[in-house]
C-alpha positions in Angstrom: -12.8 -24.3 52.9 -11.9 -22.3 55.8 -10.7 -19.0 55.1 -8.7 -16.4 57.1 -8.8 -12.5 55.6 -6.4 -10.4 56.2 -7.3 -6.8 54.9 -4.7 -4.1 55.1 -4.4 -0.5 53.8 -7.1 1.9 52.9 -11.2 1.4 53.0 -11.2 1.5 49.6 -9.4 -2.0 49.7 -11.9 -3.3 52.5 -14.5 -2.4 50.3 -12.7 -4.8 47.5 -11.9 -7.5 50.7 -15.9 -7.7 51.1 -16.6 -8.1 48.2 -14.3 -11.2 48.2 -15.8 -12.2 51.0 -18.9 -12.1 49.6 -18.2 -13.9 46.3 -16.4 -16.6 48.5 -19.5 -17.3 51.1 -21.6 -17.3 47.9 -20.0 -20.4 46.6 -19.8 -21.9 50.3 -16.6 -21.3 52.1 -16.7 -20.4 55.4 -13.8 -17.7 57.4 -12.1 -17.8 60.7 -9.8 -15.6 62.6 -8.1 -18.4 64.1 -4.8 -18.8 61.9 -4.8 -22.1 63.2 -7.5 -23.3 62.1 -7.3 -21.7 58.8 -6.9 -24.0 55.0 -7.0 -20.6 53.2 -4.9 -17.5 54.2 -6.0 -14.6 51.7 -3.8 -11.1 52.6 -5.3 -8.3 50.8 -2.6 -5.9 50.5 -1.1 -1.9 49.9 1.6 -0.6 49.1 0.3 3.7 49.0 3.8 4.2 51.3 6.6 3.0 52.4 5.5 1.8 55.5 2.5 0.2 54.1 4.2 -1.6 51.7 6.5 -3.2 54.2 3.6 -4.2 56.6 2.3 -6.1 53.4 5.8 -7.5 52.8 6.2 -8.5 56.5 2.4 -10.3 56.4 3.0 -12.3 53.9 6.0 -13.8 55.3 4.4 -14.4 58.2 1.4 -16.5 56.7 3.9 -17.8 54.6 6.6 -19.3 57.7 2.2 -19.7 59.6 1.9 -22.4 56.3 4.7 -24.7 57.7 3.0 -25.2 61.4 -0.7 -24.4 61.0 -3.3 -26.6 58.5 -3.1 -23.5 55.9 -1.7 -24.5 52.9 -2.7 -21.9 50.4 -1.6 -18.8 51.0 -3.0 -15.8 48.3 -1.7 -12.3 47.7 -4.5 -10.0 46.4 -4.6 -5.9 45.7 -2.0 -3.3 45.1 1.1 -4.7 46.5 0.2 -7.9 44.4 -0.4 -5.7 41.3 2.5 -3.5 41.6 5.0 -6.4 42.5 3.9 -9.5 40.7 7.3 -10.4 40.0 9.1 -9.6 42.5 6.5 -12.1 45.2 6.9 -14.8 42.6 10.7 -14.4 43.0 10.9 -13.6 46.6 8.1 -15.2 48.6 7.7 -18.4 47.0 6.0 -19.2 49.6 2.6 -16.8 47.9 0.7 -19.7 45.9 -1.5 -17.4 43.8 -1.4 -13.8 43.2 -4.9 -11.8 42.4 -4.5 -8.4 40.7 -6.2 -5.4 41.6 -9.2 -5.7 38.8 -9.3 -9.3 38.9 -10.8 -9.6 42.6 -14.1 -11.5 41.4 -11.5 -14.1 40.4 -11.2 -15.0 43.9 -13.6 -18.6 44.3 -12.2 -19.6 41.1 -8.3 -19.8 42.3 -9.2 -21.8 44.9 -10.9 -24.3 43.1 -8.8 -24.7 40.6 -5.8 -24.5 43.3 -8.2 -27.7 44.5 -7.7 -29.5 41.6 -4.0 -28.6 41.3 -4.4 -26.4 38.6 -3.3 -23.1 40.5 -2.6 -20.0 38.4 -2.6 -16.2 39.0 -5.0 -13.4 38.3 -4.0 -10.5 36.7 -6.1 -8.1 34.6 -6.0 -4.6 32.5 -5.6 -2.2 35.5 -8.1 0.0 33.4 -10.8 -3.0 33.1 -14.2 -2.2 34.1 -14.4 -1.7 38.0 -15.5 -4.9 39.9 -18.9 -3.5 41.3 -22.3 -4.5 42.4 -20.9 -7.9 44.3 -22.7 -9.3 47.1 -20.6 -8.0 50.1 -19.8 -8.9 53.4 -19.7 -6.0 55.6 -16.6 -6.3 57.7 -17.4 -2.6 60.0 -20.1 -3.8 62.7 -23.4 -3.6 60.3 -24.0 0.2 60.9 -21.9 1.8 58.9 -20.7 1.0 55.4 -18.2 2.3 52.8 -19.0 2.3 48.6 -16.5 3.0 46.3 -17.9 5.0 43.4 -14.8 5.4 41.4 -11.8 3.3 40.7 -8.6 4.7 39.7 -6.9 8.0 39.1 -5.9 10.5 36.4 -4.4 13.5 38.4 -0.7 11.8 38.3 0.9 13.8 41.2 4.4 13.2 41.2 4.4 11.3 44.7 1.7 9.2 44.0 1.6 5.3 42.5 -2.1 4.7 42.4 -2.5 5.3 39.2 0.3 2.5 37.9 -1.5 0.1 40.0 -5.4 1.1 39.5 -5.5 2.6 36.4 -7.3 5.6 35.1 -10.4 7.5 36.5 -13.5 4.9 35.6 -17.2 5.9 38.0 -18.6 3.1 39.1 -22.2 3.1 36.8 -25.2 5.0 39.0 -27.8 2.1 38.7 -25.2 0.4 40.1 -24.3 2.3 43.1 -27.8 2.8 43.9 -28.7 -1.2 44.0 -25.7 -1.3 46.3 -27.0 1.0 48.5 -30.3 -0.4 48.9 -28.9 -3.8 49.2 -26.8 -1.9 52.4 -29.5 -0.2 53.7 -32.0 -3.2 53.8 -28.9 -5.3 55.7 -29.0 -2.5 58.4 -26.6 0.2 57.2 -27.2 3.6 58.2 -24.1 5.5 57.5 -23.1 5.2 54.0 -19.2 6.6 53.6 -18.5 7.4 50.2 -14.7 6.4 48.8 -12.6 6.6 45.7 -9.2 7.9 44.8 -11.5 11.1 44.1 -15.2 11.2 44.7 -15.8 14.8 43.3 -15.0 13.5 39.4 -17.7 11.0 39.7 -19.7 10.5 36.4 -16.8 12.5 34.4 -16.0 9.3 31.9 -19.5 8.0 32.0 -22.0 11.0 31.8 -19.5 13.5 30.3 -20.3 15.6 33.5 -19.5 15.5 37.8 -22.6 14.0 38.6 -22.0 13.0 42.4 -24.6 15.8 43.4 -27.4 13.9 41.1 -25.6 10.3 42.9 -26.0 12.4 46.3 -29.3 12.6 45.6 -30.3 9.4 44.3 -29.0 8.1 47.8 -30.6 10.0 49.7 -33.7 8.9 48.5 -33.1 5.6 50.3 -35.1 4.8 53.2 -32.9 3.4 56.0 -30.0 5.6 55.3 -29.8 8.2 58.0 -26.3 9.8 57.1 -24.6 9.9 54.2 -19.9 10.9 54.3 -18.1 12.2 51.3 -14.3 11.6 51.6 -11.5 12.2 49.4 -12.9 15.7 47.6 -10.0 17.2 45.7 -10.4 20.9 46.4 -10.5 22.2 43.0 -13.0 19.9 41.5 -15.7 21.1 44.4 -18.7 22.6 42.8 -21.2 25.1 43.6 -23.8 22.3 42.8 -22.0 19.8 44.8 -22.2 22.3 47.7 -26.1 23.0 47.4 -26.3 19.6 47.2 -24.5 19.0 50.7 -26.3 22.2 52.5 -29.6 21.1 51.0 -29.9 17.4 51.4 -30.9 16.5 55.2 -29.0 13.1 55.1 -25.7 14.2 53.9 -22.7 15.3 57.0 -21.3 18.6 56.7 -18.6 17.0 56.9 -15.8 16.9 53.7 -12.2 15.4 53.4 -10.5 17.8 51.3 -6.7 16.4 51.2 -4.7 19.4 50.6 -1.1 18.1 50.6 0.8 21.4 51.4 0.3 25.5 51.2 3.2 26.2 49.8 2.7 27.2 46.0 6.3 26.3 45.1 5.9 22.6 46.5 2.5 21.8 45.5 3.5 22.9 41.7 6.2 20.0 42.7 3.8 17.8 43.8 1.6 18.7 40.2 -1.2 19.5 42.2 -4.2 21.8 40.4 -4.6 24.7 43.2 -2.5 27.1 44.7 -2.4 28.8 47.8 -4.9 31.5 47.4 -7.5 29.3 45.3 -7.3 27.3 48.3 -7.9 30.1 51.1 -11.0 30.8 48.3 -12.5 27.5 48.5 -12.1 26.8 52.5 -13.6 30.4 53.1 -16.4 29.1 50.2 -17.4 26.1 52.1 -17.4 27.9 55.5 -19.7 30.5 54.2 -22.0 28.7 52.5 -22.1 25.8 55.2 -21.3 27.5 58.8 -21.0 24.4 60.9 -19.2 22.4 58.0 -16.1 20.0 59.4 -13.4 20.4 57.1 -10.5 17.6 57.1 -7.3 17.4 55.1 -4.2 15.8 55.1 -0.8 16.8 54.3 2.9 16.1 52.9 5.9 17.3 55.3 9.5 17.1 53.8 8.7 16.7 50.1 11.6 16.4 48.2 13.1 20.9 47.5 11.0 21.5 50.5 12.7 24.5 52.3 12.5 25.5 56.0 10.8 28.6 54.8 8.5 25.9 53.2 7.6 24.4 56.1 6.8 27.8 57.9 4.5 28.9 55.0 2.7 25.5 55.6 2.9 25.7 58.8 1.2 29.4 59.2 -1.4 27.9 56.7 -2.3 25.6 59.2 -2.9 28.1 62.0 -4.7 30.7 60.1 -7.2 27.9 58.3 -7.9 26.0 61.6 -9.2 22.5 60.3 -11.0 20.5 62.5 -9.3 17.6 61.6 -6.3 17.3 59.9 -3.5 14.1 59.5 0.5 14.8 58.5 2.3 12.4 56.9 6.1 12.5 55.8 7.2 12.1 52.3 7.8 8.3 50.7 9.7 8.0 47.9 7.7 5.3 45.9 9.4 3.4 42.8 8.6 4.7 39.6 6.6 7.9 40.5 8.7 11.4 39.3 9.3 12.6 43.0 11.3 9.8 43.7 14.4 11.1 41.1 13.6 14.7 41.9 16.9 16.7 43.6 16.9 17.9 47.1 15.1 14.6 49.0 14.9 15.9 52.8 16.5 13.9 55.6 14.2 12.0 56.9 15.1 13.3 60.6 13.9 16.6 59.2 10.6 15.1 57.8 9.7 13.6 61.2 10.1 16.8 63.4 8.6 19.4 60.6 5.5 16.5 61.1 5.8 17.1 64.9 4.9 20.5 64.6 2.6 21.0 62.5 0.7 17.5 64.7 1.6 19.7 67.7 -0.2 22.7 66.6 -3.3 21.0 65.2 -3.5 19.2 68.4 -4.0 23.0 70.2 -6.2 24.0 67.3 -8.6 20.2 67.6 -8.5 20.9 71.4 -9.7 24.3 71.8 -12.4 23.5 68.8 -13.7 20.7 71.1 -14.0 22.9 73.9 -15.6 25.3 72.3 -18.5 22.5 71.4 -19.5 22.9 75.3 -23.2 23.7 75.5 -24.0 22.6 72.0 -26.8 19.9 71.2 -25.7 17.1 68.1 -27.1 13.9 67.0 -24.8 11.3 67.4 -24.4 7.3 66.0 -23.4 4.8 69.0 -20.7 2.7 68.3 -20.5 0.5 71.7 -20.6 0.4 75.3 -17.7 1.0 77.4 -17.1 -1.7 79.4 -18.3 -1.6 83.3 -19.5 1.8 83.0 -22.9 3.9 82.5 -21.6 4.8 79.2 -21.1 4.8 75.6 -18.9 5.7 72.9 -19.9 7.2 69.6 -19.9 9.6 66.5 -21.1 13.1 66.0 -21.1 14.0 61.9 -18.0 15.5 62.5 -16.4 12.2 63.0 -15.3 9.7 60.0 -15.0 5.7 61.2 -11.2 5.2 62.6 -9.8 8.5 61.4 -11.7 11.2 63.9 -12.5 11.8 67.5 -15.1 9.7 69.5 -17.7 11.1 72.2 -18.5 9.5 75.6 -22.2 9.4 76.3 -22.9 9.1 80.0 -25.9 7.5 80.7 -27.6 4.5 82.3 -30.2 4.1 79.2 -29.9 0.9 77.5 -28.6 1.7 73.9 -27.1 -0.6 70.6 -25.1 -0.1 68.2 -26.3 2.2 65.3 -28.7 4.4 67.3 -28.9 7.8 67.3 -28.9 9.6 69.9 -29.2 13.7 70.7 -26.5 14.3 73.2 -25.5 17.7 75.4 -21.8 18.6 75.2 -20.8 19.1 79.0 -16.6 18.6 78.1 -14.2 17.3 76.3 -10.8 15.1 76.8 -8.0 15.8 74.2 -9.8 15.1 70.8 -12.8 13.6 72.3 -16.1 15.0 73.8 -18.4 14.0 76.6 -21.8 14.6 76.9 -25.2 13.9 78.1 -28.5 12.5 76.7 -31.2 14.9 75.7 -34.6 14.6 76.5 -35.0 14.3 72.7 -33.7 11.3 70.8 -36.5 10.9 67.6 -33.9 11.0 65.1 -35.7 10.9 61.7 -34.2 10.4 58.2 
């Protein structure tokens, strides 16, 4: 059949869309993004926030009112917006045939051939079943880049969070595994391999009775065709020594790492039942910058939780200036349904969520643009990601720059490149959070 994917939310959940994808073409169905011409409308949906869980809501109504006009006439609601709410979709949007659970992705060929034979049922499984791994995928991100998750689930339980009600527990993802996956990747072309979970520092915890993402590091990098090699999602307090020799020692891995920190303020982050405080994490940003000078750092934070104070916010606020992250996100508080945080006392108007985020975005924004000008002069390897169109140019990534998340640079030049090369590039500006630069006479970029 003809199948149209919608995927929404986190790359986590596009990993678990390809591999759907890839179960599907496996048994012969074919996809289109023509929602005309679609029989099958799969939405793949999140519900982390707020606003992504009414984007998911909103989706789903639209395939379902797209069923009445179009040739689709089964419309599927998979991943956490499907787990979480069940019920509530059956009751609601009748228009949702079938309803795949989070851990019951692989399920995906079989509910449409038995939706064929008009025996249509959901898909729901344990949210702590063993993670749905080592699929054939289909990479959705241009061939040159790839995410893996190495981890489903979480067992941290911060009081804002749902992931945990709708993934389940901490469970790795076995090594042997991972590693098959990544030399499946790498033979297909990949180069950049981005590492996701909930939390990738706990790798190996429930399986090896250790953190064993240094020996996974390692393991990877053994892989011919991978040139670079992204950790995201590193929860600060879980960061090794070893894990950092790892990182400064291994030639393919970015000194790059996404370390979301929620807030600075010791008060709110005991709220939040995070595991650091303040000064632990002054000690482990100075930590990483001293062991690894030109380390990227980026986090993300939590403006407007629920008892935060003005004097809060400042606290955060001079946090901010005095650690200077390269790249940081802000996002206001969402009360989610059935986490603690939602019942707590003292939930902050939301008018005063939105302009403490202002700031703060308004002061990274100096902070990212004088760090970018300060890059002028400087020589870095860099993956190309496209042309631009009618120009001598080209757009691309430097290590300090995660897919969709971080700044871009423009390449001027009238050499002929493609997508996925590297390139060594001259920094001769920059534009906001972007760079511009120049070819090098030497681009013999070796794993």
């Amino acid at each position: 059949m003809k199948i149209l994917f919608i995927s929404l939310g986190c790359d986590k959940n596009l990993v678990d869309t390809e591999m759907m994808l890839g179960i599907l073409s496996q048994r012969g169905h074919t996809f289109t993004d023509d929602e005309q011409e679609a029989e099958v409308i799969v939405v793949n949906t999140c519900c982390f926030i707020g606003d992504a869980k009414e984007e998911s809501i909103n989706t789903l109504l639209q395939m379902g009112e797209l069923k009445k006009t179009a040739k689709a006439k089964l419309l599927i609601a998979a991943g956490c917006l499907a787990q979480r709410y069940h019920d509530e979709i059956r009751t609601e949007i009748p228009e949702v045939d079938v309803i795949i659970g989070t851990m019951a992705i692989d399920k995906i060929a079989d509910a449409i051939d038995a939706w064929e034979q008009k025996k249509q049922s959901d898909y729901m499984a344990d949210i702590n079943a063993v993670p749905v791994a080592g699929k054939k995928r289909l990479v959705t991100t241009g061939g040159h880049f790839a995410y893996m998750k190495i981890a489903e689930g979480c067992e941290k339980h911060c009081t804002y969070c749902i992931i945990p009600k709708v993934r389940g527990n901490y469970r790795s993802i076995p090594m042997e595994t991972l590693v098959r996956e990544a030399q499946t990747l790498a033979a297909e072309g990949v180069k950049e391999l981005i590492l996701v979970a909930q939390e990738t520092t706990l790798y190996g915890v429930d399986l090896y009775g250790e953190k064993t993402l240094p020996k996974l590091l390692k393991e990877l990098a053994a892989i011919p065709g991978l040139y670079w090699i992204r950790i995201l999602y590193c929860y600060p307090e879980e960061i090794t020594p070893e894990l950092v020799e790892t990182i400064k020692n291994e030639k393919k891995i970015c000194h790059y790492l996404d370390i979301p920190i929620q807030h600075a303020s010791d008060v709110i982050l005991k709220r939040m039942g995070r595991r650091t405080n303040q000064e632990q994490l002054r000690e482990k940003i100075a930590y990483l910058r001293q062991e690894i000078p030109d380390i990227c750092l980026r986090t993300t934070l939590i403006t407007g939780f629920p008892g935060e104070t003005q004097e809060d916010h400042e606290e955060l606020y001079r946090f901010v200036n005095e650690m200077e992250f390269d790249r940081l996100g802000v996002f206001p508080y969402s009360p989610e349904e059935d986490t603690p945080a939602a019942s707590f006392p003292d939930q902050v108007p939301e008018e005063v969520k939105s302009g403490r985020q202002a700031e703060l975005m308004e002061l990274q924004q100096e902070i990212a643009f004088e760090k970018a000008q300060n890059m002028k002069g400087r020589k870095v390897w860099a993956m190309i990601e496209g042309k631009v169109a009618d120009e001598n140019a080209y757009v691309g990534r430097t290590y300090k720059d995660a897919p969709n998340v971080d700044g871009l640079i423009f390449i001027n030049t009238a050499t002929e490149l493609m997508t996925g090369d590297f390139v060594q590039v001259t920094i001769t500006g920059s534009y906001e959070y972007d760079l511009i630069g120049e070819l090098t006479d030497e681009n013999e970029f070796t794993e």
